[in-house]
Each structure stands twice: as structure tokens, then as C-alpha cells.
C-alpha positions as CSV (number, residue, x, y, z in Angstrom):
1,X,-57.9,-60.9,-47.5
2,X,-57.0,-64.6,-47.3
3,X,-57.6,-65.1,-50.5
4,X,-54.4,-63.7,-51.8
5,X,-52.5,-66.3,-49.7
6,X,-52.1,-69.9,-50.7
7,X,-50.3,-72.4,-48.5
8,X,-48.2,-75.8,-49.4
9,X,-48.3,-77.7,-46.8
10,X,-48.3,-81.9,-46.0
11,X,-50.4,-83.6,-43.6
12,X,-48.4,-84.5,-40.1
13,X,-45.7,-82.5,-40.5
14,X,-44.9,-80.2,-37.2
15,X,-43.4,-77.4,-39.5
16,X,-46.8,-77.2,-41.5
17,X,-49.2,-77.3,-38.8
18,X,-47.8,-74.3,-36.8
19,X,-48.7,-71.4,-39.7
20,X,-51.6,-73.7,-40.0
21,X,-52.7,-72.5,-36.4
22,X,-51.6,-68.9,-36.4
23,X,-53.8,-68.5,-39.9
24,X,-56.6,-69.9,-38.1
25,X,-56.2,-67.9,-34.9
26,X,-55.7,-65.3,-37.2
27,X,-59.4,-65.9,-38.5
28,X,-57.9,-66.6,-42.0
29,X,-59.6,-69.4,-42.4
30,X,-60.8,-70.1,-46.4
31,X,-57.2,-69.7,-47.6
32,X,-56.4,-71.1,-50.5
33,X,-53.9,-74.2,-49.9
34,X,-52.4,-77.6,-51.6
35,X,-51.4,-80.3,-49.6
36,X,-48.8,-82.1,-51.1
37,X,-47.4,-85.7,-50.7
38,X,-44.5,-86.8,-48.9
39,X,-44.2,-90.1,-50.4
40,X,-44.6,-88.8,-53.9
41,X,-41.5,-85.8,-53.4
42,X,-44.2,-83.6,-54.7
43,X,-42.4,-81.1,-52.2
44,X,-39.1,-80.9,-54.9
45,X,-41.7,-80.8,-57.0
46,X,-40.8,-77.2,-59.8
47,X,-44.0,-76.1,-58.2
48,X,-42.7,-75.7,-55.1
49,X,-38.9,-75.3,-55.5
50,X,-39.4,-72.6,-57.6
51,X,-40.6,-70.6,-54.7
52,X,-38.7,-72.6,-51.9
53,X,-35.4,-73.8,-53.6
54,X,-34.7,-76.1,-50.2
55,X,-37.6,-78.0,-51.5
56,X,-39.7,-77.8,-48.6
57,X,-42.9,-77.3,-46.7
58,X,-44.0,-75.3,-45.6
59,X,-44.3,-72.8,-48.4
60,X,-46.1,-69.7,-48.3
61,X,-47.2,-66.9,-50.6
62,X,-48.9,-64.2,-49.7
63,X,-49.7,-62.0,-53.3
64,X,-45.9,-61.2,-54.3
65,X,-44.3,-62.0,-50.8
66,X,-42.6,-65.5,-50.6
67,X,-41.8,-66.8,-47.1
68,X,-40.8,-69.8,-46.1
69,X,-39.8,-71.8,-43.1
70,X,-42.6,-72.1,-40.5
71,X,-41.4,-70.2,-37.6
72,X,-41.0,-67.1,-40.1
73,X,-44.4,-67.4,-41.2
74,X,-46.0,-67.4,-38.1
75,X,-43.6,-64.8,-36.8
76,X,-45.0,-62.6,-40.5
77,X,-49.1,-63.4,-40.1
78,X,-48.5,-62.2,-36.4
79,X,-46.7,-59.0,-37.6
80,X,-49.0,-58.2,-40.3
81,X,-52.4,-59.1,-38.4
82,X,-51.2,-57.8,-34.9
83,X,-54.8,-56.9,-34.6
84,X,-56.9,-59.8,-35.7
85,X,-58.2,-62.8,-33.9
86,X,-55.9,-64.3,-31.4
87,X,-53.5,-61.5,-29.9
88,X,-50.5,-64.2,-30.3
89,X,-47.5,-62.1,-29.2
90,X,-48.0,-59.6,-26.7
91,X,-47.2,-55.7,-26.3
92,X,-45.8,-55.7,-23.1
93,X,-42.0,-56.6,-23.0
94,X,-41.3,-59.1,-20.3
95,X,-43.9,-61.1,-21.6
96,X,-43.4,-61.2,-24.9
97,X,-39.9,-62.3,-23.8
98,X,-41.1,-65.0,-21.9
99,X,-42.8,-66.1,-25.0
100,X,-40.3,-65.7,-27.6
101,X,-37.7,-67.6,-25.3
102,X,-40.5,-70.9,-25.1
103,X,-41.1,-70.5,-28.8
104,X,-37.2,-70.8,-29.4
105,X,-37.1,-73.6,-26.6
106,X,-39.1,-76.1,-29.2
107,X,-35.8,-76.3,-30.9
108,X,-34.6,-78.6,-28.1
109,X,-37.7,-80.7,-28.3
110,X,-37.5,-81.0,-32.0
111,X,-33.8,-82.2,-31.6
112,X,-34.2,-84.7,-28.7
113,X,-37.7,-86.0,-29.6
114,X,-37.5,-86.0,-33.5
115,X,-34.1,-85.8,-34.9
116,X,-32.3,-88.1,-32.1
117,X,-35.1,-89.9,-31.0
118,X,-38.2,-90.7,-33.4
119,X,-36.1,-90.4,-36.4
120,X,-33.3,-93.2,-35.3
121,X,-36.3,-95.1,-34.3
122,X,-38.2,-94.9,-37.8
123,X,-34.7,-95.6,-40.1
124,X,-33.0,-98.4,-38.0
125,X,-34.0,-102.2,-38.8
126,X,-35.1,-103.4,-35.4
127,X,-32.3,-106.0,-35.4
128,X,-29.9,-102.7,-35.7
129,X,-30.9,-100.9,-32.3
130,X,-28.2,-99.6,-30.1
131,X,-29.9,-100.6,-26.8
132,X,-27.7,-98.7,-24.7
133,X,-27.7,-95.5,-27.5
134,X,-31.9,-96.0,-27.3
135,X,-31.7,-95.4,-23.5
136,X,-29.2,-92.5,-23.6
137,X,-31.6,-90.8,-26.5
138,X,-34.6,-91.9,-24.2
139,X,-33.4,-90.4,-21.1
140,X,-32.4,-86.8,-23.1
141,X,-36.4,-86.6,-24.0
142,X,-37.7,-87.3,-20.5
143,X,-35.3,-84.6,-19.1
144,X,-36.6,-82.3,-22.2
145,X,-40.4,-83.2,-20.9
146,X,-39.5,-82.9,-17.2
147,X,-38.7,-79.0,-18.0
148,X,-41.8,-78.7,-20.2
149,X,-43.9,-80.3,-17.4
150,X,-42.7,-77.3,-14.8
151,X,-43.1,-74.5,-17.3
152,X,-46.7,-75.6,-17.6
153,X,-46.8,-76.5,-13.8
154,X,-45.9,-73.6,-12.9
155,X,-47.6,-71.2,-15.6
156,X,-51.6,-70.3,-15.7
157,X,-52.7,-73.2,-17.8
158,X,-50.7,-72.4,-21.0
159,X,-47.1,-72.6,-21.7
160,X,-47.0,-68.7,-21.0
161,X,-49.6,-67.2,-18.8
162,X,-53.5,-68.0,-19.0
163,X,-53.6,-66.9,-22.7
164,X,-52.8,-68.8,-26.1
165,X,-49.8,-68.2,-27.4
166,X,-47.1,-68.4,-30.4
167,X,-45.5,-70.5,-27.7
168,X,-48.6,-72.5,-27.5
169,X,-48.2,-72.7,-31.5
170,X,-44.9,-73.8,-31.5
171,X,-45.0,-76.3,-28.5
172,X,-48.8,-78.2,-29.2
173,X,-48.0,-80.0,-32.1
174,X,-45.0,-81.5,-31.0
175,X,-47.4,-83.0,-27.6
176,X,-49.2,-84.0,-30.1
177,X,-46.8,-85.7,-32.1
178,X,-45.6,-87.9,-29.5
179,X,-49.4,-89.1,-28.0
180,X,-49.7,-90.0,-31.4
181,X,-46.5,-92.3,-31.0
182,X,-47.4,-93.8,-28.0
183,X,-46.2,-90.9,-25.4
184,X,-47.9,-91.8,-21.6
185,X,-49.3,-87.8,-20.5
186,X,-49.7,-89.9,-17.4
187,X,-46.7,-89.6,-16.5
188,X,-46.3,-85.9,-17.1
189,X,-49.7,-84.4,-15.5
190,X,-49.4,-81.2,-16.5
191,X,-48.5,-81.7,-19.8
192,X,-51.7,-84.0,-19.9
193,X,-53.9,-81.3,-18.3
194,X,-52.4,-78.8,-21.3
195,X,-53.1,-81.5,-24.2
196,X,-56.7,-82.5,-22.8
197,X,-57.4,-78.4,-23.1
198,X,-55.6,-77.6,-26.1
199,X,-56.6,-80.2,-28.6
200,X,-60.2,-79.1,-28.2
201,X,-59.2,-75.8,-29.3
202,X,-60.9,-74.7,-32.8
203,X,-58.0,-74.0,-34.5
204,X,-56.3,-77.1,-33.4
205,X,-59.5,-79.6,-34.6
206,X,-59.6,-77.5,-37.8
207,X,-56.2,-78.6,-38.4
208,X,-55.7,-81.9,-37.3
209,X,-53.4,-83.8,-39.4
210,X,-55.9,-85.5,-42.0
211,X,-54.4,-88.4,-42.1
212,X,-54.3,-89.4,-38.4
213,X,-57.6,-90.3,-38.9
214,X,-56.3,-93.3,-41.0
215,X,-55.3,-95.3,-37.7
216,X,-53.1,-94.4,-34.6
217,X,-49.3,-94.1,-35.3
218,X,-46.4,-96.4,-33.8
219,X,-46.9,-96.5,-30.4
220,X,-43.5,-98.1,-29.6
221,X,-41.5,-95.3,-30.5
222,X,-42.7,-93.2,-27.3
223,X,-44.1,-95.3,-25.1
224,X,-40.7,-95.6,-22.8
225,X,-40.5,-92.3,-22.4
């Protein structure tokens, strides 16, 4: 069954590590894949944009079905395998609201821990820094985590409920992202509690991004927050 998919996908990248998940979850495992290299531009490669003309991973194929961009792959392995492995959206309504709404929600983490944040850190000499913009894009993450710290709080161990979830897919990495860049769980306890469980998770080791096992990332660019 997997073997009529085939996944482009690069190492560290948030987008490409949350299909990464579901297929595992899914019990997918074996599919055939290519990582690809960021600091080659192997993603514009003709390979790629001739089935993802944005030039971008990741890229999916699944026999004659193209579909790309990450949350719509996960959203289509969940649809077709509703069944199989990890039960990642639920039947019952209220709940799969809850879910959907989280999994939407990781658009304002991407935006204030990534785009404004990470991002302005990685592409400004250090003799460039806007100290009082640094502290404005600082505080907008901590306010981001404080929410995500009483979802979890308040929830059964998991960002929705007791049970893993797309919203567990879509929300993970991005924890994971910033311990990597020096992020303190200590001050955030149940975010901490959730990583400590979460990264120990099969599909989660299965995917780690390979080359995090190279040497730990900046911790400067998190370690405020």
C-alpha cells in the first residue's frame, strides 16, 4: 500500500516532519521517500517543481494523486486511512472541533516563533539587531507559549484530550524546534511535561530530523524566551 507513495521531504523542516508523523501513525512506514537538500536548492530542482511548481517541500505523490503543502497531506492520509493505526481526527463533532481549531492555532506559532522571531534572528548580522524590535518579537512568543502552556494545563496530557492527535502532529514539532534553539521547558511546565512524553513516541524517534544528530542548534535564538 505504501509503496505507491513516495515523499520529498528535507531534514528539519516543520512542514516535512508533520506528514512524516501521520504516515507513521498511519503504520505506513517503508514508503518510498528522497530527502532533498536545502543548501543545494534541490527543492526547485525539475524533479520536484514539476509536481510542486512553488518549488517546495513537502511533496507528495501518492500513484497518480499529487498533493502538496503539509497540512493537506496529513488532512488526505487521515481521510483515506480513517481506519488504520492512530485514529488522528475523531468522529464525534465537538471534538474533532476542538482539534481542528488547535491544528489551525500552529499558524500563530509558526508566525511569532519562526517568521518574526527565529527567522529575523538567523538573517540579521548581530551588529544589526533592533534591541527594542528583539524584545517586542520576544514578548509576542512568550504570550503565544503562555496560551499553549494552558491548553495543555488544562487538557488530559495532550493538546486535545488523553489521545494523540492531528493537533499533536501539528503542534510537536514546532516544541521541538525551539528546545532545539535553546527554548527553557522550565519555564513552561506543562509544555515540558508534553515534550518529555511526546518525543519518546515511535513515530516521533522514527522521524527525528537526521541531522540534529550533527550537534545541537543555536541556543541563543530561544533561550530569552
Amino acid at each position: 500500500m505504501s509503496s505507491n507513495m513516495f515523499l520529498y521531504w528535507g531534514s528539519g523542516s516543520i512542514p516535512c516532519w508533520k506528514p512524516m508523523l501521520v504516515l507513521e501513525e498511519k503504520g505506513l512506514s517503508g514508503y518510498p521517500n528522497k530527502r532533498i537538500s536545502f543548501g543545494d536548492q534541490e527543492h526547485k530542482s525539475d524533479e520536484i517543481t514539476k509536481l510542486n511548481p512553488r518549488g517546495q517541500v513537502p511533496t507528495f505523490k501518492d500513484g497518480d494523486v499529487v498533493v502538496n503543502e503539509s497540512n493537506a497531506i496529513c488532512f488526505y492520509l487521515e481521510n483515506k486511512f480513517p481506519d488504520k493505526g492512530t485514529k488522528l481526527l475523531p468522529d464525534d463533532k465537538a471534538e474533532f472541533g476542538r482539534i481542528v481549531q488547535r491544528c489551525a492555532e500552529t499558524a500563530n506559532v509558526f508566525n511569532t516563533a519562526v517568521v518574526n522571531l527565529a527567522q529575523y534572528r538567523f538573517k540579521t548580522p548581530k551588529d544589526k539587531l533592533d534591541e527594542e524590535l528583539l524584545k517586542t518579537k520576544y514578548e509576542d512568543f512568550r504570550e503565544e507559549l503562555k496560551l499553549w502552556e494552558g491548553y495543555l494545563a488544562a487538557s488530559g496530557g495532550y493538546v486535545v484530550g488523553s489521545n494523540f492527535t492531528m493537533a499533536d502532529v501539528f503542534f510537536f514539532p514546532y516544541v521541538a524546534f525551539g528546545v532545539r534553539l535553546g527554548l527553557n521547558l522550565a519555564k513552561y511546565p506543562a509544555i515540558s511535561a508534553y515534550y518529555d512524553k511526546v518525543k519518546d513516541r515511535p513515530s516521533v524517534k522514527t522521524t527525528w530530523p537526521p541531522h540534529w544528530a550533527d550537534g545541537p542548534g543555536d541556543s541563543s535564538i530561544f533561550g530569552p524566551v
